[in-house]
N, C-alpha and C positions, 0 to 999 in steps of 0.2 A: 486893169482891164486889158490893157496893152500886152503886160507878160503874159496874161492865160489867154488870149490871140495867138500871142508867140511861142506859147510854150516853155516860155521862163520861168512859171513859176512853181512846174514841177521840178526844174533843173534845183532852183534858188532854196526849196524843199529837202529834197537828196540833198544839195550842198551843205544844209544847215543837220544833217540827221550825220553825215559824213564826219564835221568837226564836232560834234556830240559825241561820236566814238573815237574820232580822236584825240578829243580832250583827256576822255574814260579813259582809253589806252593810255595814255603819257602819266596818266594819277597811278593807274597801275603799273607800270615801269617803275616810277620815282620808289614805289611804294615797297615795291622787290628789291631797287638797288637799296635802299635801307635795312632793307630784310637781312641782307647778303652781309652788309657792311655790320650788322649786330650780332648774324651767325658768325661771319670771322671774327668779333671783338670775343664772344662766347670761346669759339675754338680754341684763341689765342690764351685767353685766362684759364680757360681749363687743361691746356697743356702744359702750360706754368703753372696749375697748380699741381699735377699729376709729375711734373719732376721736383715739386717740393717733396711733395709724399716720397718719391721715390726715396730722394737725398733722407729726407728723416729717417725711413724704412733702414736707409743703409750705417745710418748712425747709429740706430738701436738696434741692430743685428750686430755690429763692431762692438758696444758695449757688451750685449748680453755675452757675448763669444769670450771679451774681457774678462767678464764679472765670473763668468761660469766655473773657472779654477780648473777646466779642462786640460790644461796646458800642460804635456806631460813635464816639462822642464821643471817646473813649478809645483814645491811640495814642503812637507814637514823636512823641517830638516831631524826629526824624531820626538817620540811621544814616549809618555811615561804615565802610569795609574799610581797615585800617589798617596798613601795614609798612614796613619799613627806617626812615628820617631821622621820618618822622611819626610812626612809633609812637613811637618812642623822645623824642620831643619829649611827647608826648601822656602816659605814664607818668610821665614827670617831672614833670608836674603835677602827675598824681593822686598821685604818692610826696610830692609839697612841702605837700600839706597835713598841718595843724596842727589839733588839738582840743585840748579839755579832757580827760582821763582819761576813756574809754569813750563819747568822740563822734563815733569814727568806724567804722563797720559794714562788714565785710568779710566775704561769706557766697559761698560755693561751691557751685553749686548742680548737681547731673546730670542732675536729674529734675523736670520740672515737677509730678510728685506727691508730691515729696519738698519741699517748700519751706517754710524752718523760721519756730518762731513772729516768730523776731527780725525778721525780714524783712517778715512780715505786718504787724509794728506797725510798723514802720520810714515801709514805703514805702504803708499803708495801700492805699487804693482800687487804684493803681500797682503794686501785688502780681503782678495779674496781667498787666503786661507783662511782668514779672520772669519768668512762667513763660510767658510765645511766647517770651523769648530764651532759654532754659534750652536747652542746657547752658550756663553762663555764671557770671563773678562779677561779682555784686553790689555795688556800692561806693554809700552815702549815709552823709550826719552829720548829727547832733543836730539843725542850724539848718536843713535841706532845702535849704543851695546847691549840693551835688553828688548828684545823681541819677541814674547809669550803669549800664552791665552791658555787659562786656567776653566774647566768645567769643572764647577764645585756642586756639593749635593743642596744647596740651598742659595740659589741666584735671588741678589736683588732686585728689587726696582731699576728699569734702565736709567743709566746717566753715564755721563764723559765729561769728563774735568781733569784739565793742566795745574800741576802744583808742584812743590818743589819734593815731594817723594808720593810712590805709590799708596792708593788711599783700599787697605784690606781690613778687613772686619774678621774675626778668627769666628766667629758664629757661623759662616756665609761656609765654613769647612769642616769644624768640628760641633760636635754634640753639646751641650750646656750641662749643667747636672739638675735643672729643670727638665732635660728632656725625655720623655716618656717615647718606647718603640713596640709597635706592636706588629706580627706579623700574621697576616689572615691568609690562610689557602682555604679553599672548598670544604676542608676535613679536618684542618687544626688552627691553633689558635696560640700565638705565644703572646707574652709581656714582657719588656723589662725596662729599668731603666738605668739612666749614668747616673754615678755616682763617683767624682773624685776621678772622673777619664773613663771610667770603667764600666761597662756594661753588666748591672745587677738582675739575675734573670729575677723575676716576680713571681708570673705564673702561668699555666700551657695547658693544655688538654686536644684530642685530638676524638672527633665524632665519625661514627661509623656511618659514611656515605656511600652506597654505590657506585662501583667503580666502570663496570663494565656488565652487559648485557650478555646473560648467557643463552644458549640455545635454545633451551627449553623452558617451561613456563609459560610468562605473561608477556602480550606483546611489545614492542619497541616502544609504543606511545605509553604504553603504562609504564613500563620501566624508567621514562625518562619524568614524567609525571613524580614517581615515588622519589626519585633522584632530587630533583627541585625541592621538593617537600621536606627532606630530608636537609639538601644544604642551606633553605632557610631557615629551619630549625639549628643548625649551625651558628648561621649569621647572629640569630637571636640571641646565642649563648653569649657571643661575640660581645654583643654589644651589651648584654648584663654583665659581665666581668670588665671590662672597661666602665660601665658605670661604677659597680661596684669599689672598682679601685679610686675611681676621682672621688668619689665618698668616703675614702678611707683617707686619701690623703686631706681632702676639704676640713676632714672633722680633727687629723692631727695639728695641722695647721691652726686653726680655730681655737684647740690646747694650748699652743705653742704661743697664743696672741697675734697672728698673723691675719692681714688681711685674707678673707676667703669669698673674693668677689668671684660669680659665677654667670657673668655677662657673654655673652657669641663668642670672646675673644679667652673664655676661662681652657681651649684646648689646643691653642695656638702651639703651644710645645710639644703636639703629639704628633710622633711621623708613624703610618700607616703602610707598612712595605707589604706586599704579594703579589695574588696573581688578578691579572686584568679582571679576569670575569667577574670579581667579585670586592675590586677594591671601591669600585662607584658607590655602595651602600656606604661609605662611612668618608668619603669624600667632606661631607658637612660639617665632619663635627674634630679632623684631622686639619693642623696646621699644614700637613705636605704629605702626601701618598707615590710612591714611585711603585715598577713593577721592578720582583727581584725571582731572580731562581735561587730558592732554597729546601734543600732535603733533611730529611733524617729526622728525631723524634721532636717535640716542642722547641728546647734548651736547643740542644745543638744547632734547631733551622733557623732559629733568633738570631744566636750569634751569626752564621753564616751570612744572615742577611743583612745583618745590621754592619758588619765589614763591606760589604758589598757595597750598601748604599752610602757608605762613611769613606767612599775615594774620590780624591779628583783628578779627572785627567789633564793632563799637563801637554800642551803643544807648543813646542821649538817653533819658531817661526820663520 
């Protein structure tokens, strides 16, 4: 009664609405300098983490610049394509050496992104020559007097193993006298096989495809129409003469008393050499298909290509 006489207890009112926004004020100060103090904690770890990335960034740009074999310094010390009397001179080398127990390094390699640690300590800095020759095997020892990498026409399964001499496989270079070769262009068709080293041609025919579009006549889309038609009538012959022949031999075989099992793996011995366009058709039923340039009539392009694909290249390291 007294204050509102006095007029205290509007003041006492205002006083009590004054420390109510004071209080609010000071909740929200506390509440910003928190703010502040978790924005700086935030700032702080993300610019430690942005020079972590950096520092990484800078270590995988230094590898890759490493890895890349850019380095003019850094090179074959020379190459060589190697087949028939020289390879086989050349093999026998590398088969004649001798280490101590796990001095000699034998590594398989398909993939120049695949290239294992063995190799990396091996052949150090030289690593990455190992990956410009890849697909390839690797051959060095202990002491660094052999230094090579062999592309042969038949790579195995990857692997790397130390042992006391080089682990080579003479299949992984040369032909067997199981092996059946056939070469397929758009317009011919050869066979042959080894026999005793030696390449026995079998049999060849060459189909009359369209080569080129001439100016007059029918148009371009029909021309290329009869072309197609025409090189899978090809294909076709193709592939009845290569039947034909596994039926010849199936059935001499079977004379002979031989097993004549004809399971997915009965053509594992056939290589398939030509040209791109039209090696994929026979991909399935071919141990191994490469592409090869070869000319001239059936016989002649056989051989040509059967040399061709029967080299390995040889790099110095």
């Amino acid at each position: 009664m007294l204050d509102e006489l006095l007029g205290r207890a509007e003041l006492k009112a205002r006083i009590a609405e004054l420390e109510d926004e004071r209080d609010a004020l000071a909740g929200r100060l506390e509440g910003e300098s928190d703010r502040r103090k978790d924005a700086v904690r935030a700032r702080q770890d993300a610019e430690a983490e942005i020079n972590r990335l950096e520092d990484r960034v800078t270590e995988l740009e230094d590898r890759v610049e490493r890895l890349s074999g850019d380095d003019d310094s850094l090179d074959f010390r020379g190459t060589d394509d190697l087949r028939g009397d020289r390879l086989r001179e050349v093999l026998a080398r590398l088969e004649s050496v001798s280490t101590a127990p796990e001095g000699a390094l034998t590594a398989v390699i398909d993939d120049d992104r695949s290239v294992p640690s063995s190799v990396e300590s091996a052949f150090g800095d030289r690593a990455s020559l190992v990956r410009r020759a890849t697909p390839c095997i690797a051959l060095t020892d202990d002491a660094g007097l052999v230094s090579v990498a062999l592309s042969p026409p038949r790579l195995p399964e990857p692997f790397d193993a130390w042992a006391d001499s080089f682990d080579l496989d003479s299949a992984w270079f040369h032909p067997t006298d199981a092996t059946v070769v056939a070469l397929v262009r758009a317009d011919l068709f050869a066979l042959g096989r080894y026999e005793d080293g030696g390449l026995q041609y079998v049999t060849g025919f060459e189909s009359d495809v369209k080569s080129a579009h001439s100016k007059g006549g029918f148009s371009q889309a029909r021309f290329e129409r009869i072309r197609d038609d025409q090189i899978a009538d090809h294909i076709d012959r193709c592939h009845e003469a290569l039947d034909e022949y596994a039926g010849d031999i199936a059935e001499r075989d079977a004379n002979a008393g031989y097993d004549t099992n004809t399971d997915a793996d009965a053509d594992s011995d056939l290589v398939v050499l030509g040209e791109r366009t039209v090696l994929g058709e026979f991909r399935d039923r071919a141990g191994l298909t490469a592409t090869v340039d070869a000319s001239g009539d059936p016989e002649a392009a056989l051989a040509e290509a059967s040399r061709e694909f029967w080299t390995t290249r040889l790099y110095r390291l």
